[in-house]
C-alpha positions, 0 to 999 in steps of 0.5 A, spaced: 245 207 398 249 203 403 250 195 401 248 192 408 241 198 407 240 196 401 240 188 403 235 191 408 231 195 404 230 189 399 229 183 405 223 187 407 220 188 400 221 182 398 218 178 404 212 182 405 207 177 406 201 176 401 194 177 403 191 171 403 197 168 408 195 174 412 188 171 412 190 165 414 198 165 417 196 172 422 190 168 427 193 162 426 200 166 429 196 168 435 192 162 437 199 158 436 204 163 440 198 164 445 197 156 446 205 155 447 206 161 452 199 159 455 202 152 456 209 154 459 206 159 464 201 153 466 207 149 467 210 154 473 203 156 475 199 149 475 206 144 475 210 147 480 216 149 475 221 153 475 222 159 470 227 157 468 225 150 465 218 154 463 222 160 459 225 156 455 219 152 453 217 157 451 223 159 447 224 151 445 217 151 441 217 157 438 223 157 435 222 149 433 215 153 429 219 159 426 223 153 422 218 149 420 214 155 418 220 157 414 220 150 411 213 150 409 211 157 407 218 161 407 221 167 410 214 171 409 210 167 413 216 167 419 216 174 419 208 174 419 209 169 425 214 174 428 209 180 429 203 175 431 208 172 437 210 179 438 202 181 440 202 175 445 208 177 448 205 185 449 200 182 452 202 178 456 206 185 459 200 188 459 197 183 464 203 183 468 205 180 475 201 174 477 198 173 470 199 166 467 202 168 461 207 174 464 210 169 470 211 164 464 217 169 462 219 172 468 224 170 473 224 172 480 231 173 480 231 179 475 227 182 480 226 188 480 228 189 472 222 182 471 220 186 465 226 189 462 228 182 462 222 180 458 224 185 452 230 185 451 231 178 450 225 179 445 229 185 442 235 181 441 231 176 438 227 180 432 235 183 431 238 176 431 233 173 426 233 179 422 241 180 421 240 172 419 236 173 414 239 180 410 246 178 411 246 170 410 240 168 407 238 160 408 245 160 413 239 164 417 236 156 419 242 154 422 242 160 428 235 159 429 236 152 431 243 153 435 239 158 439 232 154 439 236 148 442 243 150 444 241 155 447 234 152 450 238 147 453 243 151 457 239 155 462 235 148 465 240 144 465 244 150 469 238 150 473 238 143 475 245 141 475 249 147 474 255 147 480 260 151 478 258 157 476 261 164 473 259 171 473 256 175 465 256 181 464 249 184 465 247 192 463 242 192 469 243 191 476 241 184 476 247 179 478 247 174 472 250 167 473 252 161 469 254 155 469 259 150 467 255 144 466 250 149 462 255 151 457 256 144 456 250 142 454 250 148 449 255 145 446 253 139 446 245 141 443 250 146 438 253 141 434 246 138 434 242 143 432 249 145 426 248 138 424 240 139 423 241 145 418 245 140 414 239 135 412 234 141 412 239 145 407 240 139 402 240 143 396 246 147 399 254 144 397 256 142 404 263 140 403 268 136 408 272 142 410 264 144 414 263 137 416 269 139 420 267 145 422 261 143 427 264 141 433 269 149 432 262 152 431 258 149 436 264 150 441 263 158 438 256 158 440 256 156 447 263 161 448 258 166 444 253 165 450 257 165 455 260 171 455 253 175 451 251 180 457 245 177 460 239 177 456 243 179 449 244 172 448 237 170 443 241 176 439 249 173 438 247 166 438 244 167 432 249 171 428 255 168 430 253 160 428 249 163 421 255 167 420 261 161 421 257 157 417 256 162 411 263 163 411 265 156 412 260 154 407 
């Protein structure tokens, strides 16, 4: 068998989780995505905010609850997590245009694709956390946290003070823009999110060589988000920071 096919095969083995974390971890998955995605959508609907702060409320707190159901309960209770927050989200597609859980993730701008726009960030990432886990092991964390923060900071801070923008390449019709001042703050919130993974990794031997590698990783995150076509980014973001840190490491 192909090694990377064997890594997988073995990943899902390993990592189904047990009946009594099904019990508990499965209602208690749905109730916490549906209340995050509920909140993120009363903020545009209720507060008057604009999708792209309540977009990435959503992305923020539901990537800040995989890792620390991965710290607390490990890699089974995050997969089991995973699917819950994957029933909210089709249901929210369900509900569709004016629902309060559908306009929490829909932008105007990705008209008439608001719901492709949806799923693809979604796909890209179940592909990102799972080419994490099968190919870096714990370095997993430190793209959840990149994407989590990094990622989570670029879009509103692009909404509020980005000036200065540039086209990304898009797989859709759908004009897709950046901006500078977003891909600072990712940086920034990159070498943030790089340095967390190190106190919530203590039992890895992070050597001094790593400590220099920060700021290289975090400026490789936010040109991996630049540059990612639009909506791919929840994917690259979390592959390419585990992946520097696993070979840094």
């Amino acid at each position: 068998m192909d090694p990377i096919a064997e890594r997988t095969l073995s990943f899902f083995l390993n990592n189904v989780p047990s009946r009594n974390v099904i019990l508990i971890g499965a209602p208690l998955g749905i109730l916490w995505s549906f209340l995050c995605l509920r909140f993120a959508g009363y903020l545009k609907l209720g507060k008057g905010w604009r999708t792209g702060y309540t977009r990435k409320v959503f992305h923020f707190l539901i990537f800040t609850s995989v890792v620390i159901i991965q710290f607390l309960w490990g890699t089974p209770a995050v997969c089991l997590f995973g699917g819950m927050c994957s029933l909210v989200i089709l249901f929210a597609l369900r509900k569709g245009n004016g629902n309060v859980l559908y306009e929490a993730m829909a932008r105007e701008k990705d008209e008439p694709h608001r719901t492709y726009y949806i799923i693809v960030p979604y796909v890209a990432t179940l592909i990102g956390g799972l080419a994490g886990n099968i190919l870096f092991g714990d370095m997993a964390v430190v793209g959840y946290l990149v994407t989590g923060l990094g990622d989570a900071a670029g879009e509103p801070v692009g909404v509020r003070f980005g000036k200065h923008t540039y086209r990304v390449p898009s797989l859709a019709s759908v004009k897709s823009v950046r901006s500078w001042e977003g891909s600072l703050a990712v940086f920034a919130m990159s070498v943030a999110a790089i340095a967390a993974s190190i106190a919530l990794l203590p039992n890895l031997n992070f050597t001094r060589s790593f400590f220099v590698m920060i700021p290289l990783i975090g400026l490789a995150s936010a040109g991996v988000e630049a540059v990612s076509p639009h909506g791919w980014d929840n994917a690259t973001m979390q592959i390419v920071p585990s992946f520097l840190a696993w070979l840094a490491l």
